[in-house]
N, C-alpha and C positions, 0 to 999 in steps of 0.2 A: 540808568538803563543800559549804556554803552557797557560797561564795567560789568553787570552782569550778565549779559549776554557773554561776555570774553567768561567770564567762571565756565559759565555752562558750553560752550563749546571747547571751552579746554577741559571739563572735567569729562565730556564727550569722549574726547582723544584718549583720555587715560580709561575709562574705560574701554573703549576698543580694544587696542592695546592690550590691556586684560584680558578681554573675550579670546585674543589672539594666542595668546600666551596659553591659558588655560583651556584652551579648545578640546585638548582630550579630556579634559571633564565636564566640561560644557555640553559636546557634541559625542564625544566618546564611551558615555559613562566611567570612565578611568579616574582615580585618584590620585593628587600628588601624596601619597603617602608611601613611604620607602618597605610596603608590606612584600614586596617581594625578595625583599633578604631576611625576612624572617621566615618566609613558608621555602626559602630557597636555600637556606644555609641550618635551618636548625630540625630538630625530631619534636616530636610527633608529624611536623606540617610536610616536612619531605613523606614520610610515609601517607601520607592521608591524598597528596599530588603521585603518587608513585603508581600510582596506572597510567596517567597521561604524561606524567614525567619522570623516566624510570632513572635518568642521570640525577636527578632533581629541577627542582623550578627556577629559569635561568634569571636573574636579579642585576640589576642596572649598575650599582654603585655599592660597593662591600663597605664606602667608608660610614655611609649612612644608616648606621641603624639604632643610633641612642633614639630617635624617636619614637618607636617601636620598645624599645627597653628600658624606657624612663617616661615620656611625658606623655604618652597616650593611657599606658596602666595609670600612672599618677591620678591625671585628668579624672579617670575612668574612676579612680577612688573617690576624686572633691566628688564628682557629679551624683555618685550614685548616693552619697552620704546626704546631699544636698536634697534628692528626689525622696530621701527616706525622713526629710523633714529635721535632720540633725546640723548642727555646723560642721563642717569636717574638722574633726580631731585624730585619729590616732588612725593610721593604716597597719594593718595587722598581716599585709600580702606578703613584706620582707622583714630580711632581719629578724625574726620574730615578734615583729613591731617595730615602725617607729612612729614618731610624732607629726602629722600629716599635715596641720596644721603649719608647722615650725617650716618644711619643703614649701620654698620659694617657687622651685621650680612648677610646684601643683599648680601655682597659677590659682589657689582657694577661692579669693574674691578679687577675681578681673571679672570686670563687667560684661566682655563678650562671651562669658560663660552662661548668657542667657540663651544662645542659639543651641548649647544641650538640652533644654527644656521646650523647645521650637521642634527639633530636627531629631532621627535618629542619630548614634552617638556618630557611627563614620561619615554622614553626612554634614553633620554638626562638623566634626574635625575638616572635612572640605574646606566648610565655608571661611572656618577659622583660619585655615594657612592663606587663601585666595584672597580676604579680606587684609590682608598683612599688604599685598601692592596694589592694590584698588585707595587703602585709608591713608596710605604711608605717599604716594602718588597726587591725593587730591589736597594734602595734606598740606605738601611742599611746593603743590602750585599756590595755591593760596597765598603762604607766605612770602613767595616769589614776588607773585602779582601785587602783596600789600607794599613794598618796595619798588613799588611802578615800574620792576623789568615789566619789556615785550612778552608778548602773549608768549611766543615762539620760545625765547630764551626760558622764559619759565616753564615749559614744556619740558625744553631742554632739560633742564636742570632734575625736574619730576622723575621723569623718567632715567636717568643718568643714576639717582638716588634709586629708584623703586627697583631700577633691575642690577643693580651693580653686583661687584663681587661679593660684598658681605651679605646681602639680604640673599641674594641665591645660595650662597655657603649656607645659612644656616635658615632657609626658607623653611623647609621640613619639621624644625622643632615647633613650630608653633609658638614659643614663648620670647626669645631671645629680639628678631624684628617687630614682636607686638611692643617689646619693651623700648626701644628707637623709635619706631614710627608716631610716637606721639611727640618727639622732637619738636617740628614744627611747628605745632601747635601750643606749644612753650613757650617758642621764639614769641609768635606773633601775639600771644597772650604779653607777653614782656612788650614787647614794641607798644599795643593798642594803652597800655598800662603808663609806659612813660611820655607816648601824645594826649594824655590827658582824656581817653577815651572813660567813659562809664566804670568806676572802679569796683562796683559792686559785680558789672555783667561779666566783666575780664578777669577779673579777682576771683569769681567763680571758676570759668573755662580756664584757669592757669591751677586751681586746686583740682581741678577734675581730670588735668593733664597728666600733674604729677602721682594723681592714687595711681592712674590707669599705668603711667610705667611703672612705679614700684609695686604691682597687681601682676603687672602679666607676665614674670615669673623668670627674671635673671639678674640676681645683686648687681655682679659686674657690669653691665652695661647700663644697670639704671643709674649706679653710680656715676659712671662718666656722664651720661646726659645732665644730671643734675650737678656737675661742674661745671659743667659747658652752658647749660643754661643762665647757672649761677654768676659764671664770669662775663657771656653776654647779658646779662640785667645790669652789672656795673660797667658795662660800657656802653648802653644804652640813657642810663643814668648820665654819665659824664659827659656823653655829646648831645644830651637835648639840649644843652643850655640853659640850665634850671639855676636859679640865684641858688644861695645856698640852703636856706628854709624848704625851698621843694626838694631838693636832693635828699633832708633830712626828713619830709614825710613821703617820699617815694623807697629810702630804705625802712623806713617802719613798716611800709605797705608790705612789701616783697617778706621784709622779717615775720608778719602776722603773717602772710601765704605758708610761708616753711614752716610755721609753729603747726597752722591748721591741719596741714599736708601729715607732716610729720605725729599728730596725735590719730586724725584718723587711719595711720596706716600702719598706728601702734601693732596692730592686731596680726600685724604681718612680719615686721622688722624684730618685734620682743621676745615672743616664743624663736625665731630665726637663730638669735642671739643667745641665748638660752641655748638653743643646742649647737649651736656652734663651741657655748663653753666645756660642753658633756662628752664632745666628741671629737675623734680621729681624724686630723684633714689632713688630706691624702697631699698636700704638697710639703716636702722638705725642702729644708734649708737649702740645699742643693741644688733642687730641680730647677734653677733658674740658671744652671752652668749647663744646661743639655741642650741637643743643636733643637732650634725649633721653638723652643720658648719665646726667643723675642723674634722678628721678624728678620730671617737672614739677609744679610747684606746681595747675596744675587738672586734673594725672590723678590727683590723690587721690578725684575722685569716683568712679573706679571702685572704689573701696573700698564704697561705692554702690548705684552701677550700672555692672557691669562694661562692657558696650556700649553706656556714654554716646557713645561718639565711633565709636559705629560698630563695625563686627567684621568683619576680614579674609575669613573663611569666605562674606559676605555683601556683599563687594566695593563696600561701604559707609564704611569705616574714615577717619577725617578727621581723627583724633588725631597727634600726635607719634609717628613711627617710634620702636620698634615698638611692637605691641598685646603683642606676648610677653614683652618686658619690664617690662613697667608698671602689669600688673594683678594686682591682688593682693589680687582680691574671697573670700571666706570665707563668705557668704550674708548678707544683709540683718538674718536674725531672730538669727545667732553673733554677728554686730557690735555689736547692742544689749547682750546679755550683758554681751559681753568689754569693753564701752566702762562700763558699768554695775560690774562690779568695777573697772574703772581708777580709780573713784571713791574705792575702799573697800580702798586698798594693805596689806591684812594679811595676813602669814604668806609662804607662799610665793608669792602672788598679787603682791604686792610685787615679788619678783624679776621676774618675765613683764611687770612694770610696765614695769621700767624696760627690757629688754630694748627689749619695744615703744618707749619711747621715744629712747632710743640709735639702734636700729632706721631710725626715721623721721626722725633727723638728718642721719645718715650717707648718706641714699636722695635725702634732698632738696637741691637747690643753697643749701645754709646758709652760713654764713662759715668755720664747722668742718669740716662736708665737704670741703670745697676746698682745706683745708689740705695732705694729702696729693698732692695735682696742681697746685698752685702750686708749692711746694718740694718735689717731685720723689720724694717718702721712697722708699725702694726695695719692693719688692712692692706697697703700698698703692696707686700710682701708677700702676698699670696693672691694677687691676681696677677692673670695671665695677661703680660701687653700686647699682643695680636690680637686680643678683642677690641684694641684702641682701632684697629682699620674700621669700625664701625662708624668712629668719630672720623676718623681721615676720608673716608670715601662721603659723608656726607659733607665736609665742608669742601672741597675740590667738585662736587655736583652743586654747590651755590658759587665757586667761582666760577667755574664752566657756566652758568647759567650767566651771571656778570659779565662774563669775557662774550657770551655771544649778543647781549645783551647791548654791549657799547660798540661792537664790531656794528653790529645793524644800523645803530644810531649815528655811524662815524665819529665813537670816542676815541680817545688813546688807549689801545691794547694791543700789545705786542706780539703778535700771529706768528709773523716774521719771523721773530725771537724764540718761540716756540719751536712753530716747524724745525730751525733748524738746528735745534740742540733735541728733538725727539730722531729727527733726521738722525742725526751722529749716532743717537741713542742704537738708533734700526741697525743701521750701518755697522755700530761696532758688535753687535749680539750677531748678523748674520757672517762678517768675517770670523768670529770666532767657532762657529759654527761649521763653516763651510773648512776652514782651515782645520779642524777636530776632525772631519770625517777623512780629510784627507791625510792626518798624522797617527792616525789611530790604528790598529788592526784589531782590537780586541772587539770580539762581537757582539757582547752585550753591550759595550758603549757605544759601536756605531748605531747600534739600534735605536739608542737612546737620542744618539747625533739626529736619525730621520724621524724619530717623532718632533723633535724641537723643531726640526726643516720643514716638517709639514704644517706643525700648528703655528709656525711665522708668519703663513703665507697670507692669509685671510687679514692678519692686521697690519703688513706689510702691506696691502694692496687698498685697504683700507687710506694708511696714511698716504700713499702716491696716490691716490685720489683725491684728498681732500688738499694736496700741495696743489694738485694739477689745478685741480677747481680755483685755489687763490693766485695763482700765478695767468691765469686766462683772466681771474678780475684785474690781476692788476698792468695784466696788458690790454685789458679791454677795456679800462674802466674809463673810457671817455663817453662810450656808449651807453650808459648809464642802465648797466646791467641789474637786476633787484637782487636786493641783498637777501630779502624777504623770501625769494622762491629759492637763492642758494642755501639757505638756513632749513627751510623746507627738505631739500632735497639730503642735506646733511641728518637732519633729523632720521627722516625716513631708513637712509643707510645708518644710523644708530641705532634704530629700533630692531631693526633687521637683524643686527651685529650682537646685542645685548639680549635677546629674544632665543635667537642661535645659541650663546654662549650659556643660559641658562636652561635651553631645551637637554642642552648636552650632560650635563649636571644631576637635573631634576628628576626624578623617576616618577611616573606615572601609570597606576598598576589598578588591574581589574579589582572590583568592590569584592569579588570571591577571594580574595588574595588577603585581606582587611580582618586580623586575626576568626579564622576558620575555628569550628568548634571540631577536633579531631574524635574519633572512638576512645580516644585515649583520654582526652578532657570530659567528654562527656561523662564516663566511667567516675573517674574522680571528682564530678560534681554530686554524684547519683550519691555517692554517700555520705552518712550521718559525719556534721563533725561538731566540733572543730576536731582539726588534725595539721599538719604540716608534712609537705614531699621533701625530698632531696633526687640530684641528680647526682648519676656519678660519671656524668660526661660532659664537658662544656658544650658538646652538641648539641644537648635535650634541652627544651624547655629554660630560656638563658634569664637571670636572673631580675627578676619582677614581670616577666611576660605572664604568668602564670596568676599575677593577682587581676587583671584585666579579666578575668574567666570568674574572679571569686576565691581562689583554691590561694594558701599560705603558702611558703617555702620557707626555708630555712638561710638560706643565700640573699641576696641583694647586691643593686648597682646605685652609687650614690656615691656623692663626691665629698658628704658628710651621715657619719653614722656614728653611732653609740660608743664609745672605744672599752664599754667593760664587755660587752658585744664582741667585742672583734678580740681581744684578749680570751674570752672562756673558746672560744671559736679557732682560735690559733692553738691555744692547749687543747682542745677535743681536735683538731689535724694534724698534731704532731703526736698524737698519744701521750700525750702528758708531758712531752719534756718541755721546760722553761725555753721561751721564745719573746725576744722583742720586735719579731714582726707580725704588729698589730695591724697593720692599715691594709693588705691585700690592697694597696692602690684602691683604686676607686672599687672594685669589683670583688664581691666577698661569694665565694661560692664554699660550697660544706662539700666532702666527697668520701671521709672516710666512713663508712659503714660499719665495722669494726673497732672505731672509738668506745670505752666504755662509760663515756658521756652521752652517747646518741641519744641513750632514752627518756635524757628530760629535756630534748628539744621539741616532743610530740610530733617524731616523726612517724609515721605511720606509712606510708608508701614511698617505696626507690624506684627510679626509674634507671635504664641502663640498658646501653647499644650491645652488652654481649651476657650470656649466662653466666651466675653466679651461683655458689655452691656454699651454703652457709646454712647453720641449725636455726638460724635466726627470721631466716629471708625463705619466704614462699612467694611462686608465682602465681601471680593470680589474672595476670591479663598479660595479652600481647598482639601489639599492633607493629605489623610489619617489620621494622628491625628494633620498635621501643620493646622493651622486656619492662615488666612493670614488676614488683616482690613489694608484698605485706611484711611490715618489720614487726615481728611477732615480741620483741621486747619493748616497744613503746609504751611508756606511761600517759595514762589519759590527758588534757589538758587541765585539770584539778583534781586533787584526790589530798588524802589525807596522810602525814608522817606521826608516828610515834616516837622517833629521835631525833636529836639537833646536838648538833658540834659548834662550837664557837669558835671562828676563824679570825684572829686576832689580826691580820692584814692581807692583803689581796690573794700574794702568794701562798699563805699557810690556806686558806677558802680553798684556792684552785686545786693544792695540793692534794685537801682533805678530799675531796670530789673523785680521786685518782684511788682512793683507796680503802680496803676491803671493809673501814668502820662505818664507811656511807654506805648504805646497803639501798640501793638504785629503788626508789618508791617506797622504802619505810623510814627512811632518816634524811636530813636534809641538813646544810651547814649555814647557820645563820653568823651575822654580822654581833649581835651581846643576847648576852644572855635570858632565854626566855624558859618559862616556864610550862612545862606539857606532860599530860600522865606519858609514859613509856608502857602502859598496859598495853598487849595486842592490842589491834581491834578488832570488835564483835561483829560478828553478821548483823548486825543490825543500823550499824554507822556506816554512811552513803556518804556519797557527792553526787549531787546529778544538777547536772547545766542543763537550764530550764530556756534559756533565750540568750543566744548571741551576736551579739552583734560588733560593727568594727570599733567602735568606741562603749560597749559595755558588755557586759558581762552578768547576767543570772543564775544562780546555781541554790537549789535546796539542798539543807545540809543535818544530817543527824548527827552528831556524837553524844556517847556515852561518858567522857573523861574531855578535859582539854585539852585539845587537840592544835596542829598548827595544819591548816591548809594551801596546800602548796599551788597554786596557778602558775602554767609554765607559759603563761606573756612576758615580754622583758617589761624589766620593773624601770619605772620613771616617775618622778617627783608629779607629777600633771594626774597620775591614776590614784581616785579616793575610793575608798572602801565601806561599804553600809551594812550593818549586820542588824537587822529590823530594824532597818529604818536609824541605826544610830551609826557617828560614823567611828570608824578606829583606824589605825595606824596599817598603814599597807609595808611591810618589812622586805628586806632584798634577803631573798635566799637564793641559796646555788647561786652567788656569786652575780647572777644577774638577770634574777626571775623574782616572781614576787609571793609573798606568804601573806597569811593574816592568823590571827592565835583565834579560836571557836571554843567558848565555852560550854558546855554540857547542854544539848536539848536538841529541840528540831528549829531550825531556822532558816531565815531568808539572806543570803548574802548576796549584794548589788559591787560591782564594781565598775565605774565611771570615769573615761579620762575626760579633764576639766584640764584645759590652758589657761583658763584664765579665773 
């Protein structure tokens, strides 16, 4: 009963805490969702706010807004696929397709995707980011509390983890801390598993642990956890003290959990894999030489003071891009702790040692780090190690937790030791600071000198407090001061501190702010399609915000995409000439209007910040300073060819595409040889799309002669093809769209994308 009482009054605290945190959504109606730099930096939504906001609508954080541009459209695709009763398969909003299913980041089947079918979708997205330090918080008390730390210390620790730098850096995506926060509960499923606890009940909650991170939608990070995990189970294994025979059915155990884990999350990791082989990733061999990739050697002071170099939100920032990868602050008074057992490597404090230390190897440009991006190892080599601070700031919030844990209890943990190598730490970042401002004339760097002087001050004042407070115990300590209400009081100023440091960060924006339907979307919902937009301004409408609404683009942002995609797309923006820059980085935007490829990307409406003068392009709407034009040479999204060219390899395809024997809607370049009349066709041979949807496709079709029917979806081995009901071969035309051959009659053609 004692035991539970303590859960429940600590899981009390972490929700308060919570309540406190989250108060403008609580109390405020405000969301933490970063919708104010989409209605603040991009067209339509600046027009649509431009009577109350004639400068535009002012936005918190510019560095924030892949949430907005990836995981909310994303989301908005599983969910609404989910609602339409289908599995999510194939998102048709970017790219011209891609495989929706295979997007990690969709987050398809995480379990807390139940609160979109509860809740409207922004409300649903609320509860989802707010649930990330409420579950990740009670999560880590828990496992605190199963290792008999004090209430306090496990608090500590909770919260140390719940608000730190990394969960605040990337609080807003919704998927990356869903994918951490079940950490915890890994651990103590591993712990409860090698005390001999119920193997069926834990054997469960350790397989339910592992879908839910590899579900809630970020490789990298589920990957490290399931190292981390992996490597505490065989050190959990080695100091139970197990004869040999249990050792050998505790690895069997663990072995049958990763088989089970691993099959039912086929569904997620296969088609991933699949198209990670098909496509374009956007990291080169290189980009592991550029500053910022690993964790530079002077943003350790944010370990610190998180906004030594400044903070995004406060358009101050003067550090190595980015602030969101790099900070990986825990609060001032956890760092003493957790630096202070680093001292004192016993028991399981040991393990979180070295963790941290591995941790901070792999994060920083070392000779070992590098070794995977020199010699190419395969996965290692293209992830980014600044998402290891995920793993670093949670094992230093369990030492912190340790170190106030044996402080309370009067263990051995070196405070002392701490203080005064954080001390030196202070001491050398403000002389060099104070000495900058006084050797410097140049103005933009002193500027630079008084935000670093300003943002010192709070965790400078912080640690002289928390020295003052141990140097009063240890002049007072005869009087037998409680350690208990100093621990209290230190919390308290932690919460304060970490609370603050992520208020500053977070943005928190009215529900009208939470993608707005402009005159301009509206318009473009209203009509018949399918169709696809293009933008010819990175301003308008930035890429995948526009499938949130329904409406297709031609562009996309994605960290993995199609690369015969991104090849016809580099030849339709260079006008034709041969280019081996496929990958546009992450970011593939379309902008030539003027390509004479446009028309078999079914684009049908341009949108653009100024007038355009083209025999091609009429105006047909306009909001504020969006100019909208009908691209009057668009071909439908199916119709019919009476020619085909065989492009013997990629280049002679792209070529043929470029030139006047492809005649744009009557001939098409296939991959071999097929057979089809070249008779005109007659008035009386249709296409008509009958029902469309994001994963199929209906169309009735007459021909007269054999014919090859062109669909401008990009073509992928997952989409099958039914022509009454029987299936046939779905063929890549135009290089990377897809055809089917139609023999003589009237019929039904279905096309279906199947993953599996």
């Amino acid at each position: 009963m004692k035991e539970r009482t303590t859960l429940i009054l600590g899981i009390s605290v972490i929700l308060l805490v919570s309540c406190v945190f989250y108060y403008p959504s609580i109390f405020g109606k405000k969301i933490p969702v970063p919708s104010d730099s989409l209605v603040g930096l991009y067209h339509p939504f600046r027009d649509y706010f431009a009577s109350t906001n004639p400068r535009g609508v002012p936005f918190k954080n510019f560095l924030i807004t892949d949430p907005v541009r990836q995981q909310i459209p994303w989301r908005k695709a599983v969910i609404d696929q989910w609602k339409d009763g289908t599995v999510p398969g194939w998102n048709p909003y970017s790219f011209a397709g891609m495989p929706l299913v295979a997007n990690i980041q969709a987050g398809a089947f995480y379990p807390f995707n139940v609160l979109f079918f509860l809740f409207d979708f922004p409300i649903a997205w609320t509860l989802l980011i707010i649930s990330q330090t409420i579950v990740s918080g009670i999560c880590t008390f828990i496992f605190l509390r199963h290792h008999r730390l004090h209430p306090l210390a496990s608090l500590f620790g909770s919260i140390a983890w719940s608000y730190s730098g990394f969960h605040i850096a990337w609080l807003t995506w919704g998927t990356i801390v869903h994918t951490v926060l079940w950490l915890p509960l890994i651990l103590l499923s591993v712990d409860k598993l090698t005390r001999g606890a119920s193997s069926l009940r834990w054997g469960m909650v350790l397989v339910l642990s592992v879908i839910a991170t590899v579900f809630a939608g970020h490789a990298q990070v589920s990957f490290y956890v399931l190292i981390l995990a992996s490597a505490y189970a065989l050190q959990r294994i080695r100091s139970a003290g197990m004869h040999t025979q249990g050792r050998t059915v505790m690895l069997r155990t663990f072995l049958f959990v990763a088989v089970i884990s691993l099959a039912l999350t086929a569904v997620q990791w296969v088609p991933y894999i699949s198209l990670v082989g098909e496509s374009v990733r956007v990291f080169t061999r290189e980009l592991w030489k550029t500053s910022g990739w690993f964790l530079p050697w002077q943003h350790l002071v944010q370990f610190l003071a998180p906004d030594f170099f400044g903070n995004p939100s406060t358009m101050n920032y003067w550090g190595v891009w980015n602030y969101g990868e790099l900070v990986g602050y825990i609060g001032v008074i956890p760092l003493v702790f957790a630096l202070g057992q680093i001292f004192v490597p016993n028991g399981d404090a040991a393990f979180w040692s070295v963790v941290t230390l591995v941790g901070f190897i792999f994060m920083l440009p070392s000779p070992v780090s590098q070794i995977p991006y020199a010699y190419g190892i395969p996965i290692l080599s293209v992830l980014q190690p600044t998402r290891m601070i995920g793993i670093a700031d949670f094992a230093l919030s369990v030492l912190a937790a340790y170190g106030i844990n044996a402080w309370i209890r009067a263990k051995p943990v070196r405070i002392a030791h701490a203080l005064v190598i954080i001390g030196i730490a202070f001491f050398a970042v403000w002389a060099w600071v104070l000495f900058g401002m006084n050797a410097v004339t140049d103005a933009a760097v002193l500027a630079n000198f008084a935000v670093t002087k300003r943002n010192l001050l709070l965790p400078t004042l912080l640690f002289a407090g928390m020295a003052g407070i141990f140097i009063v115990v240890r002049v007072l300590r005869r009087r037998n001061l409680s350690r208990v209400i100093i621990v209290s009081l230190l919390l308290a100023l932690t919460v304060a501190d970490l609370l603050r440091f992520g208020w500053k960060f977070t943005p928190f924006t009215p529900l009208s702010y939470f993608f707005p339907e402009t005159k301009t979307i509206s318009f473009l919902r209203s009509q018949d399609g399918p169709f696809r937009i293009m933008t010819l301004d990175d301003r308008i409408l930035p890429p995948n915000v526009a499938g949130y609404y329904g409406l297709e683009s031609v562009d996309g942002y994605d960290p993995v995409y199609l690369k015969r995609y991104a090849a016809i797309v580099a030849r339709s923006e260079n006008g034709g000439a041969t280019t081996d820059n496929l990958t546009f980085q992450r970011i593939m935007t379309v902008h030539n209007v003027h390509s004479l490829l446009l028309p078999i990307f079914n684009v049908r409406y341009v949108l653009s910040l100024h007038d355009i003068e083209a025999p091609y392009l009429h105006k047909v709407f306009e909001e504020g300073e969006t100019r909208m034009y009908a691209y009057t040479q668009s071909l439908p999204r199916a119709y019919f060819v009476t020619g085909v060219l065989v492009g013997n390899n990629d280049r002679e395809t792209l070529n043929y595409l470029f030139e006047d024997t492809v005649e744009s809607g009557v001939s098409a370049v296939v991959e071999k040889p097929v057979l089809i009349s070249s008779v005109p066709l007659a008035e009386s041979e249709r296409v008509r799309i009958v029902a469309y949807m994001p994963s199929s496709l209906r169309a009735e079709v007459s021909a007269r002669e054999q014919r090859m029917l062109v669909i401008l979806n990009q073509y992928h081995e997952g989409w099958k093809a039914f022509v009454d009901g029987t299936e046939v071969a779905v063929l890549r035309v135009n290089y990377a769209f897809q055809g089917i051959l139609i023999s003589p009659g009237t019929h039904v053609v279905d096309l279906q994308y199947r993953w599996i």
